[in-house]
C-alpha positions as CSV (number, residue, x, y, z in Angstrom):
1,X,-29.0,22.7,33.9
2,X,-28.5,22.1,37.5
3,X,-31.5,20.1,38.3
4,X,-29.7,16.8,37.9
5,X,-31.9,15.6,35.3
6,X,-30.3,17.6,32.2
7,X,-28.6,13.8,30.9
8,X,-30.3,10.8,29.4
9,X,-29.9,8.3,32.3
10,X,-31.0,10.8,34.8
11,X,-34.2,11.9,33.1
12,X,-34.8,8.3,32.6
13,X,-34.1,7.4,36.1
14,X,-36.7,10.0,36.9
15,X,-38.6,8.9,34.6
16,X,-38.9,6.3,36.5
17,X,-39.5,7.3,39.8
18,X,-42.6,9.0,38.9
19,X,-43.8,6.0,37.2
20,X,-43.0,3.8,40.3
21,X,-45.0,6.6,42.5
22,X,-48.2,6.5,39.9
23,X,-48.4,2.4,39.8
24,X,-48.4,2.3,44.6
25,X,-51.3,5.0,43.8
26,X,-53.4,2.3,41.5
27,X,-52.5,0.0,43.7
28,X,-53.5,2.0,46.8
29,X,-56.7,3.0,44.9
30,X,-57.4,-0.6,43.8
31,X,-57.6,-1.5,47.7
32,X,-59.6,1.5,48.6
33,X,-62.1,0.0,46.3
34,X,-62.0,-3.2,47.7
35,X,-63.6,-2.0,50.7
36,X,-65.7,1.0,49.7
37,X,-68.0,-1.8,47.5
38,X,-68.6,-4.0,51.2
39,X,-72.0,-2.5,52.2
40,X,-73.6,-4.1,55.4
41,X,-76.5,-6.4,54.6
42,X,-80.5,-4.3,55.2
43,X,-82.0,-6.8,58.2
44,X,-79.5,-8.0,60.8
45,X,-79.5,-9.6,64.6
46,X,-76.2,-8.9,66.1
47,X,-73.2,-9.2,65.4
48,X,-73.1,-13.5,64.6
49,X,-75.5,-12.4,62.2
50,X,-73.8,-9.5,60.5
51,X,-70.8,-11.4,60.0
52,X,-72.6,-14.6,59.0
53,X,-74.2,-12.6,56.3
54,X,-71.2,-10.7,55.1
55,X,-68.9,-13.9,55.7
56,X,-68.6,-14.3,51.6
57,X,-67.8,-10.5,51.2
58,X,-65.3,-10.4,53.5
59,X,-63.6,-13.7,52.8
60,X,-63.6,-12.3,48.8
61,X,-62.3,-8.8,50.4
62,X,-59.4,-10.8,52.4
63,X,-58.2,-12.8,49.4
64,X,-58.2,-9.8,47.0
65,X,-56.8,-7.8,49.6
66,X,-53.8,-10.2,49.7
67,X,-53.9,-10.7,45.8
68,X,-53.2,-7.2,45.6
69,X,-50.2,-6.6,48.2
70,X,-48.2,-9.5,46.7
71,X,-48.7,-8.5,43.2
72,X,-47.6,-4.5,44.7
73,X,-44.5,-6.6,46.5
74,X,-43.7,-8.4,43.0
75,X,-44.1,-5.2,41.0
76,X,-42.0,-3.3,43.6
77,X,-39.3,-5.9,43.1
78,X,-39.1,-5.8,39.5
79,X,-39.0,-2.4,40.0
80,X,-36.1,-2.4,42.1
81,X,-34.2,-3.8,39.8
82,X,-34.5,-1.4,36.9
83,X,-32.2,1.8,36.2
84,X,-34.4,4.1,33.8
85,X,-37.8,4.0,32.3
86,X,-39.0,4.8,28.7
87,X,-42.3,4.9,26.6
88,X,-42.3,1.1,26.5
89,X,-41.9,0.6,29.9
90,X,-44.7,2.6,30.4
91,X,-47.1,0.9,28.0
92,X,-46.2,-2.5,29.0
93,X,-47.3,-0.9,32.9
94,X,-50.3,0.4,32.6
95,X,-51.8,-3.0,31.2
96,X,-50.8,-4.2,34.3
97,X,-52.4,-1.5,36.1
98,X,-55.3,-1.8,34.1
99,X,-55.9,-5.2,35.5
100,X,-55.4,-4.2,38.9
101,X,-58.0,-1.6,38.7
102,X,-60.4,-4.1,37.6
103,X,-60.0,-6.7,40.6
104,X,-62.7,-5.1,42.5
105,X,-65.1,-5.6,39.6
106,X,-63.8,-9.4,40.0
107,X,-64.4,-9.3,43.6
108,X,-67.6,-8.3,43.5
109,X,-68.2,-11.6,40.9
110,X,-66.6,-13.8,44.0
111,X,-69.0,-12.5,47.0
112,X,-72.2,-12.8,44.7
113,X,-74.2,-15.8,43.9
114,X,-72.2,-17.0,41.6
115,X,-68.9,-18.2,43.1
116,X,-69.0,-20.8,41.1
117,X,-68.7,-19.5,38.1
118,X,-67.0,-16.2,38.9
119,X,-63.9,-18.3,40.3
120,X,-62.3,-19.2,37.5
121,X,-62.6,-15.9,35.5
122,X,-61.5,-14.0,39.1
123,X,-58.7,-16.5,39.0
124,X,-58.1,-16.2,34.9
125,X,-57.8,-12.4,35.4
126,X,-55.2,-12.7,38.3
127,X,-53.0,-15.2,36.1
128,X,-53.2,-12.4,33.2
129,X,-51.9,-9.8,36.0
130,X,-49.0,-12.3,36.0
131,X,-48.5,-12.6,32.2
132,X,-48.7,-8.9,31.9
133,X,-45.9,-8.3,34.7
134,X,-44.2,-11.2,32.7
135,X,-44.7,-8.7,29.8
136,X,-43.6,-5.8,31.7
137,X,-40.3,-7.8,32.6
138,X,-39.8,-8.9,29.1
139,X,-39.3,-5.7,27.3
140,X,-37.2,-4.3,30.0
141,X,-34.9,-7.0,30.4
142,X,-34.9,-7.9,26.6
143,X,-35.8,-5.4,24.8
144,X,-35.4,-2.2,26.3
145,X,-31.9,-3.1,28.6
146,X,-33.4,-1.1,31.5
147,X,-32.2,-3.3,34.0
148,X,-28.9,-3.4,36.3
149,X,-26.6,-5.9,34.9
150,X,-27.6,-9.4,35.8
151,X,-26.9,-13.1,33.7
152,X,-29.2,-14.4,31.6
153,X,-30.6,-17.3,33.5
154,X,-31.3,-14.7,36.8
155,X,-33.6,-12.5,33.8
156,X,-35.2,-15.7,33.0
157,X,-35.9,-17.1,36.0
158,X,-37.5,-13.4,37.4
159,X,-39.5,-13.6,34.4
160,X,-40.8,-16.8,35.3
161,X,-41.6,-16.0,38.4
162,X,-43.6,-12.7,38.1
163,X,-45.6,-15.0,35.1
164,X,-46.2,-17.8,36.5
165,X,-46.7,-17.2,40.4
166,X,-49.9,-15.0,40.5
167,X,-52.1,-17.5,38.9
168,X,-50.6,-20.0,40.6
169,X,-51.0,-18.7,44.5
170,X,-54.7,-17.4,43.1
171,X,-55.7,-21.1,42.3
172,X,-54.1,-22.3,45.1
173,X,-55.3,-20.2,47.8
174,X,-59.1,-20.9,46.5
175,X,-58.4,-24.7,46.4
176,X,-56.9,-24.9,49.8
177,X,-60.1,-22.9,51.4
178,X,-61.8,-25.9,50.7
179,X,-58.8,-28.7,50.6
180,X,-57.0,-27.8,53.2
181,X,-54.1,-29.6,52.3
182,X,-53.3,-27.2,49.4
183,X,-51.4,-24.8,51.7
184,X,-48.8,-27.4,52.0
185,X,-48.9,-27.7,48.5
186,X,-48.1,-23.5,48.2
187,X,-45.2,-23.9,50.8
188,X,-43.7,-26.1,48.6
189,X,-44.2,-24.0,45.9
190,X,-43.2,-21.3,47.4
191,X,-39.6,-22.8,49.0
192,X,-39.1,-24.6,45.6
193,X,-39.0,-20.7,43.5
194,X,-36.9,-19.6,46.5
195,X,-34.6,-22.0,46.5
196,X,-34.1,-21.6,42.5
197,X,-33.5,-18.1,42.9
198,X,-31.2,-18.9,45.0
199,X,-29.1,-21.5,43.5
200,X,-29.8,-19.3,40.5
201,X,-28.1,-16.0,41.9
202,X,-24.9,-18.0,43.4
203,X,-24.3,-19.8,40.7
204,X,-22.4,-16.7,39.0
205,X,-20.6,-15.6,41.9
206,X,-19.4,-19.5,42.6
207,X,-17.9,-19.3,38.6
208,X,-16.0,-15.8,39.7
């Protein structure tokens, strides 16, 4: 054949180009729905009215907004990093994209009544969007070999990362709109995986 996809690592790599273009459109869908469930409150006066009433919808739109474009920036970086695709890789996906699809449902929770209570399940079901990417990073470094040649503690520490970070920012993002304090907390978070990865990826290159 002269489609350049006749072998086995091309098809795979194919493979998995389509699924990387099917996950951005859940993700771009997922967003979409963010916004098409904000509806403008019956009886307003003006516009410090409209926004004070819609203040908690758009605060739980913002956050979910953001939740979504670092979870598409962490799933486009373990992405990046893989050569081919196969059936597992695709199973182990779409349970990820099945909980991104539901995040509207969770934001909806947030912006009614019952913030309360809906906070820790909206942040529960972000923290199982981690363990699920953890998941999707699992079988494809582990299991499937569908990554680029890397050392062991670089797979390891990726795989802690795409766990552990979602849930992590989630909580702390909601803590720190009402302690402010907690976005110096995240910063340090934040530097402290970075530096990791860093030290992590050097390391090999300083034994060479």
């Amino acid at each position: 054949m002269s489609d350049g996809v006749s072998g086995k690592g091309d098809t795979g790599a194919a493979h998995l180009h389509r699924l990387v273009l099917f996950s951005d459109a859940v993700f771009a869908i997922a967003i979409t729905l963010l916004a098409i469930e904000i509806h403008p409150p019956e009886h307003w006066q003006g516009a410090a009215d409209l926004f004070t009433q819609m203040r908690a919808k758009l605060l739980a739109y913002a956050v979910s907004f953001a939740v979504i474009g670092v979870c598409w920036f962490s799933h486009r970086r373990v992405f990046a990093r893989l050569v081919r695709a196969d059936g597992g890789l695709d199973f182990t996906n779409f349970l990820v994209l099945g909980l991104i699809a539901l995040l509207p449902l969770g934001t909806e929770l947030l912006w009614e009544k019952h913030g309360g209570q809906a906070l820790p399940i909206y942040v529960g079901q972000v923290a199982l969007i981690g363990v699920a990417m953890g998941v999707v990073w699992g079988y494809a470094a582990f299991i499937g070999k569908l990554t680029e040649p890397m050392p062991a503690a670089e797979a390891w520490f990726v795989w802690l990362r795409v766990t552990t970070l979602p849930g992590l920012m989630c909580g702390l993002t909601m803590y720190s709109i009402i302690y402010p304090w907690g976005w110096a907390l995240m910063a340090v978070l934040v530097f402290g995986f970075s530096w990791l990865g860093r030290r992590i990826v050097s390391s090999p290159k300083k034994a060479a």
